[in-house]
N, C-alpha and C positions, 0 to 999 in steps of 0.2 A: 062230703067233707072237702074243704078247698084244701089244698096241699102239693105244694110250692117244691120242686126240687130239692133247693135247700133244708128242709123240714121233713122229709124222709129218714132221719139218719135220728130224730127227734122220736120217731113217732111210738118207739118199741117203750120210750118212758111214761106214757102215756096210756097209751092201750093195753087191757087187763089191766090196769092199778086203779083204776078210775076212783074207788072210795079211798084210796090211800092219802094218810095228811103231806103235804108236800111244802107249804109255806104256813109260816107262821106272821104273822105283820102285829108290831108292837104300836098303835097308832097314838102321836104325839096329844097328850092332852090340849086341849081349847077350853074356852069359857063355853062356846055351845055344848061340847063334847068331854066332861070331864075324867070320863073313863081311862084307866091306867089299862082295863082287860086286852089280853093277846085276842087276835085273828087267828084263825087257821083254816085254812082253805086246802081242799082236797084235790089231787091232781083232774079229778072230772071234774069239778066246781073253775078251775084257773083255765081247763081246759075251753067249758061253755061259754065262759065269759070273753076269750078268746076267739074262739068261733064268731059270738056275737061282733066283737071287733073290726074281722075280719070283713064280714058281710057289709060293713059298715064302708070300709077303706074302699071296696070295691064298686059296692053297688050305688052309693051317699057318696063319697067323695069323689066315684068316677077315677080313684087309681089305678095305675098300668105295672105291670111287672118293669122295675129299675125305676119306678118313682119315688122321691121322698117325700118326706114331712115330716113337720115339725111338732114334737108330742112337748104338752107343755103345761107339767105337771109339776108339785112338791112335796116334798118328803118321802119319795121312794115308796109311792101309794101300789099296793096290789094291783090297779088298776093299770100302771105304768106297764108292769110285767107281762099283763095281759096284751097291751097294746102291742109291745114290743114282739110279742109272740107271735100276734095277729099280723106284723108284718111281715115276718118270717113268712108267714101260711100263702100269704099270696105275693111274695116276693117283693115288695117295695123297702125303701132302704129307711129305718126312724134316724133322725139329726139329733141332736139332744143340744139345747143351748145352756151352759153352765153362764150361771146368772152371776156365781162368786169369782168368775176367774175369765172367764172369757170376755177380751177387749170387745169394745163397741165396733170396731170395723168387724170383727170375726162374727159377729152377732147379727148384723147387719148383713154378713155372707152366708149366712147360715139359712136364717129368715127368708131374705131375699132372691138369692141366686141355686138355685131354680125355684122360684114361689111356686108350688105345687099344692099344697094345703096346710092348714093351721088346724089344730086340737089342741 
């Protein structure tokens, strides 16, 4: 299990709870997806996906402990969380560009300075 300094002080929520429900995601109806039904994902289920993540930032994206990127996602998808998490685990830092409020120069700093990776 990769596990990042910061991410020590996380891990006792995790370990032994594994079947426990921990998020619930209410996912916004579409035309493809007309479902109103909740998600709920159990602290071992956010956890794998995580891990998955992780393996991902490190080993695919070739990140270093104190790298960014840029996670760039909508509607506050389960998947976000996980990402976020998975940064955590191997120490790289997520940006988050807010699309509703963040000027085009800040956006453009964000992205840009340090381009490290895009998701």
């Amino acid at each position: 299990m990769m596990v990042s300094e910061a991410l020590k002080g996380y891990l006792p929520a995790f370990q032994g709870h594994e079947d426990e429900p921990f998020l619930t995601f209410y996912p916004v109806p579409s035309p493809s997806s007309p479902s109103t039904a909740k998600i709920t994902w159990t602290r071992g289920e956010l956890w794998t996906l995580a891990q998955r993540f992780a393996h991902m930032l490190k080993h695919t994206a070739k990140l270093r402990k104190g790298d960014c990127q840029v996670h760039l996602f909508a509607a506050n998808s389960v998947e976000d969380v996980a990402l976020r998490l998975a940064s955590v685990m191997v120490g790289t830092v997520p940006v988050t560009v807010n699309w509703d409020s963040d000027p085009i120069d800040r956006v453009v700093f964000k992205v840009c300075y340090p381009l490290i990776s895009v998701f």
